[in-house]
N, C-alpha and C positions, 0 to 999 in steps of 0.2 A: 831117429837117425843118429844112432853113436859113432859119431869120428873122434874118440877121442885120440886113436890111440895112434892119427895121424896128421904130423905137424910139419909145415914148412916155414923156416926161419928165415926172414927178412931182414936185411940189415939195414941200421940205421943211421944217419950222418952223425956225427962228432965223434970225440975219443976212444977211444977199444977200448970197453970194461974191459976186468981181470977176468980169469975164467969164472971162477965160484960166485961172480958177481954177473956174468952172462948167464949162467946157468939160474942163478936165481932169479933174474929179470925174465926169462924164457917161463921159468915156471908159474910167473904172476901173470901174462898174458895170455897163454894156454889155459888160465883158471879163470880169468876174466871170461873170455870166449867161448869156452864153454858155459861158462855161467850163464851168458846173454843167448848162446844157439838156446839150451835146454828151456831158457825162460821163454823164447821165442815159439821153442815146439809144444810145451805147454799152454804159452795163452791163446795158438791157434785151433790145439783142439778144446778149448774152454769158450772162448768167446768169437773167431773166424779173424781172416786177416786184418777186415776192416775196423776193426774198433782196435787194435794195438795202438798204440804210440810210442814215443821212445822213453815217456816218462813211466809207462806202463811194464817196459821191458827193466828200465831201473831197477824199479822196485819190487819186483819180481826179482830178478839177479843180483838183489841188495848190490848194486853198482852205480858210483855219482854219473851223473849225465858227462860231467868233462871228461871221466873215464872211457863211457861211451863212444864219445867223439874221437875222443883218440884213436880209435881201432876201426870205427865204420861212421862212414858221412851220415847213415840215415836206416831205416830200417831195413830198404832193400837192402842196402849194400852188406847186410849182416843176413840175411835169408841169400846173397850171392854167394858170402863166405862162405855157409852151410853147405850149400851145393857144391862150392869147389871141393873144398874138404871129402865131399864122400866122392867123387868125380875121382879125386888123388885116392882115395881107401880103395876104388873098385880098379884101376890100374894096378895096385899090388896083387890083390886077389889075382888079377886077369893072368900077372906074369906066372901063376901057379897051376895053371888053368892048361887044359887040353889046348896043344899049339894046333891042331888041324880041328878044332871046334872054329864055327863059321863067324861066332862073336863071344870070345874068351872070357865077356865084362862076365856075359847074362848068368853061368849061374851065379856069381857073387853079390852080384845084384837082385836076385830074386830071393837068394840065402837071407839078405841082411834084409832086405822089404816084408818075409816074413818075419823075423827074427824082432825089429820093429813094427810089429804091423800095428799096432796101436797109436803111434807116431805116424805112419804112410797112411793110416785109415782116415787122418785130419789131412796130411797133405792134399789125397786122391780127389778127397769129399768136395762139395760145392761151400761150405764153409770155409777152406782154406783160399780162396776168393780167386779172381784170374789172374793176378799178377805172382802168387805162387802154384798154379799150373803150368805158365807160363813159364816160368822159371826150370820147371820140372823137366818140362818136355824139349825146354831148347837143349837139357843135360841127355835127352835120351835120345834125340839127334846129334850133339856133337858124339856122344859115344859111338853111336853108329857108322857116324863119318871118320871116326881115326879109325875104326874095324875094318873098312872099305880101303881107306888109307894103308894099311899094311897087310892090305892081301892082294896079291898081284893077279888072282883071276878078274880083278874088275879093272886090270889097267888099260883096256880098250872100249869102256864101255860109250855111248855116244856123249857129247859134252851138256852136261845137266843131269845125263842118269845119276851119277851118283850121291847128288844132292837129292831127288825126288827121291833114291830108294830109302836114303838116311828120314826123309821125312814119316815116308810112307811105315816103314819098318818101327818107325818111334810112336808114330799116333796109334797103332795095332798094337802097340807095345804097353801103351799108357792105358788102351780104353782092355784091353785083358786086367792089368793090375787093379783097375777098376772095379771090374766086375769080383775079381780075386777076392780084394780086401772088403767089397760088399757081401760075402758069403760069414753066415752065422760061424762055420767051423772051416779056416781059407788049408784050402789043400795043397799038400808037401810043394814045395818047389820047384822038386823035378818034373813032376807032374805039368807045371804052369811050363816050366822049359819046353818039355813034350810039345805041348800043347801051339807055342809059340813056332818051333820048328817047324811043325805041321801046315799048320796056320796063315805064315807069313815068309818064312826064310825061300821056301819050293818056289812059290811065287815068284822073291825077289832075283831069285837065281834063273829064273827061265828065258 
């Protein structure tokens, strides 16, 4: 799951560094973060989510624990970062994406799951434990729900449809990627698009 190459700056209380000294504080955070995402995606397809710790993601990410703490309370909260981060990567994609496609995320989302699928194959799997399944799937329901969100044919739907369909449309979504990244040789993306359109989208539209 590479996000590298998208960053949201938070700013912090006390004095304004200088710029060439924000820019360099920016740069040791971003390298920190990634360091702890990559240690995180590796030691859960080596050992599953349940035996990490944070002393385990340390030294794996040659990073001190107080540096840890500085950036995330706990290991969720560094498996939430991850999800944001590509959550933010798959809204850039989506603004490039076919405006009268029915969810602009999906193919950028199914581009990068294969793209990484060696990474998504530990996510998907039952080794990456239920608390990042969980994690996965409430990102493939909030995607859903901001797609529902800014398309006006669903602004009359009854109140609760469009929560059920975000749900309905993300569990169909997760248990394809599934089956997907279980295949010896996982086929093109558009293919899985096809597939999902067919699938699920006719459905949620009738």
């Amino acid at each position: 799951m590479d996000t590298r190459g998208v960053h949201v700056q938070k700013d912090k209380p006390g004095a304004t560094p200088t710029a060439s000294g924000a820019s360099s504080n920016d740069r040791r955070v971003r390298r920190t973060r990634e360091a702890l995402r990559e240690a995180l995606l590796s030691l859960l397809a080596e050992v599953g989510w349940d035996q990490i710790d944070v002393a385990t993601l340390c030294e794996r990410a040659d990073v001190g624990r107080s540096t840890f703490y500085l950036h995330y309370t706990d290991k969720t909260a560094l498996l939430r970062g991850a999800f944001d981060d590509l959550q933010a990567l798959l809204h850039l994609t989506a603004s490039d994406a076919d405006p009268t496609a029915p969810y602009p995320f999906l193919p950028g989302l199914l581009a990068h799951v294969h793209e990484q699928r060696i990474v998504f194959r530990s996510l998907l799997g039952r080794r990456s434990g239920q608390v990042v399944r969980d994690h996965f799937s409430a990102l493939l329901i909030d995607l859903f729900a901001q797609a529902h969100d800014g398309s006006a044919r669903h602004h009359r739907a009854r109140p609760g449809a469009d929560d059920a369909r975000s749900h309905m449309l993300a569990g169909c979504l997760f248990q394809l990627m599934v089956w997907w990244m279980g295949m010896a040789r996982p086929a093109p993306p558009q293919d899985i698009a096809s597939m999902f359109q067919t699938f699920a989208v006719a459905r949620a539209s009738a």
